[in-house]
N, C-alpha and C positions, 0 to 999 in steps of 0.2 A: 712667338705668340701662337700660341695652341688656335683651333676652329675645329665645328660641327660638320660631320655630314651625317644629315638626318637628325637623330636625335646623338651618336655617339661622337662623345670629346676624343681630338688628340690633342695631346701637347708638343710633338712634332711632325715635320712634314714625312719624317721615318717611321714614325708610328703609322701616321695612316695609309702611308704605300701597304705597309706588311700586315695592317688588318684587309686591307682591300686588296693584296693580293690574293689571301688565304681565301678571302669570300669568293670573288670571282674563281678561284678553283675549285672551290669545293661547287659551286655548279657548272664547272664548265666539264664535260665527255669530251674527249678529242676525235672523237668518230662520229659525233651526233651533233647537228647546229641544234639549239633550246632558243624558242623563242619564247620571250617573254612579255604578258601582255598586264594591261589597267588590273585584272582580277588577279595577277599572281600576287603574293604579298613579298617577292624579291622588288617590285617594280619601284615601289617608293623610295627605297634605298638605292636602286640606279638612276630614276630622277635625279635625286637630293646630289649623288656621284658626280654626275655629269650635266646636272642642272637643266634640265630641260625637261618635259614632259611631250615625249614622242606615241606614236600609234603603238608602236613597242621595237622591244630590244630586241636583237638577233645576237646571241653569243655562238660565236664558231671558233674556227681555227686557223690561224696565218700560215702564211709559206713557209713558215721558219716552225711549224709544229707551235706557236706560242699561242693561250685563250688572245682572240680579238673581236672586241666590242663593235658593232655597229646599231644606228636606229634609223626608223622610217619617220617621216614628219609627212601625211598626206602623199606618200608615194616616194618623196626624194629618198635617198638612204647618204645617210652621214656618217662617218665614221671620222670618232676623232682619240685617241688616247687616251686611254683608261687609267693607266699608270701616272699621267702627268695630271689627271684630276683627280686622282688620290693625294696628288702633292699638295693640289688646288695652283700648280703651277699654270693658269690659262692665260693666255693671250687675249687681249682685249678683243673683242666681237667684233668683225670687221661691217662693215657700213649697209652690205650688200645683207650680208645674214640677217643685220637687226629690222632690213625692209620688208624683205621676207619675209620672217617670223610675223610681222606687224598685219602684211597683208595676208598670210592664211588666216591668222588671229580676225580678220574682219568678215570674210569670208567663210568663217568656221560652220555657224548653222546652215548657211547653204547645201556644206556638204553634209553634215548631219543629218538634213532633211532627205537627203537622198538616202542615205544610208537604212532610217526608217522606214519609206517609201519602197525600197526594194530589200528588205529583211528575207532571209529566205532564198534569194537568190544566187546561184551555183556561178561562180567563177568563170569568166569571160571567156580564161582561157584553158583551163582544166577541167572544170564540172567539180570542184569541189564544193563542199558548202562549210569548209572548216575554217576559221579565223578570219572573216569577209573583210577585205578594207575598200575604200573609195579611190579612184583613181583616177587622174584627167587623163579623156579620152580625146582623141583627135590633134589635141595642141595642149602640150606640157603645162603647168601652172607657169614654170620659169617663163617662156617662149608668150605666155598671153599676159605674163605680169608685166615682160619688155614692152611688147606692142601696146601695152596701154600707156607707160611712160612716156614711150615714144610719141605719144597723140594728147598727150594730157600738155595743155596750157598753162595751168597754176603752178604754183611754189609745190616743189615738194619736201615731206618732213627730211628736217635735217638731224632731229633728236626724238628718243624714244624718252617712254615711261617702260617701268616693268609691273605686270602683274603673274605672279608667281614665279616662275622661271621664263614667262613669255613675254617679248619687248611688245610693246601695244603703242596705237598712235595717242599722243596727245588729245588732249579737248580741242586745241586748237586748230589740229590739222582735220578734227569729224569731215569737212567738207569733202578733202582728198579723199578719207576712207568710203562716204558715200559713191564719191565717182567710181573708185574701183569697186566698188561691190557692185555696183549697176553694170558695168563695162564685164564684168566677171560673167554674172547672171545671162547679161547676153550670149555672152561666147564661150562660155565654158562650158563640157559636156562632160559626164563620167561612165564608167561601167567599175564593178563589181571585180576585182581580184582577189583572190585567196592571198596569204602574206607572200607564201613562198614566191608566187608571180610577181605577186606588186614588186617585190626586192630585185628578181630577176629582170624585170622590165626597167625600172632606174624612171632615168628620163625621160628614156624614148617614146616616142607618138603611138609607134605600133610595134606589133609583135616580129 
């Protein structure tokens, strides 16, 4: 049974490794990481690849000399197989990821607002002013998404809906998402990193 990604058909899972190998080589340098951002017109075709809609893509190069995919989602940096989502061979989303996704998804103009709020402003830890992204400062998104589970009293979602490539909560569960947005808004703080930092920084609190 042939599938899309994006707008192009395969009819097997061999055809589309060896279109999606070619493409990811022809932009990958092996001396140069390329990031890739919302305005490049590669980006939509690595969404649709790897199904998600990240801050953006980083293509570099693995220990083995081989092109390897990674992206930022709000700071995290994921890296998962490019080759095996050209097959569309994916492992079902594990429980944790789709929470995640669910709660930056509730959270998302929060950070937004910041973002426009501080437009212009030069990287925390560089002084660049080149590719800005948003980033939790002080305490991790992971580390303050725990500590609110840890203190939240109600049901939590046990099932997602999708909207695009991103899991979202329920109508049912809006109450949960209000809590954490409120719980968020209190504790959450950010600063300003260029991409190259945000990616170097990962998880961690500080520099």
């Amino acid at each position: 049974m042939g599938y899309y990604i994006l707008h192009k058909y395969f009819n097997t899972k061999k055809e589309g490794e060896n279109y999606v190998r070619k493409y990811i080589r022809n932009l990958w340098n092996k001396n140069v990481e390329k990031y890739i951002f919302p305005e490049h017109k590669e980006y939509k075709f690595l969404c649709a690849l790897m199904m998600v809609e990240p801050n953006f893509f980083l293509l570099g190069t693995n220990e083995s000399g081989h092109p390897h995919l990674c992206y930022s989602i709000n700071g995290e940096v994921i890296s998962k197989s490019w080759v095996k989502a050209s097959r569309r061979n994916f492992k079902p989303t594990p429980y944790k990821e789709k929470l995640d996704d669910a709660l930056r998804f509730v959270v998302r103009e929060d950070v937004n607002k910041f973002r426009r709020e501080h437009k212009g402003e030069p990287c925390a830890w560089c002084c660049s002013k080149e590719r800005p992204q948003v980033d939790h400062h002080h305490i991790s998104f992971s580390n303050l998404k725990q500590n609110f589970l840890d203190s939240y009293k109600g049901s939590v979602p046990q099932d997602f809906t999708k909207e695009g490539y991103r899991h979202v909560l329920k109508s049912v569960d809006y109450g949960f998402g209000n809590a954490f947005k409120e719980y968020h808004n209190q504790k959450a703080t950010y600063q300003i990193l260029c991409a190259p930092c945000n990616l170097k920084k990962g998880n961690k609190t500080f520099f």
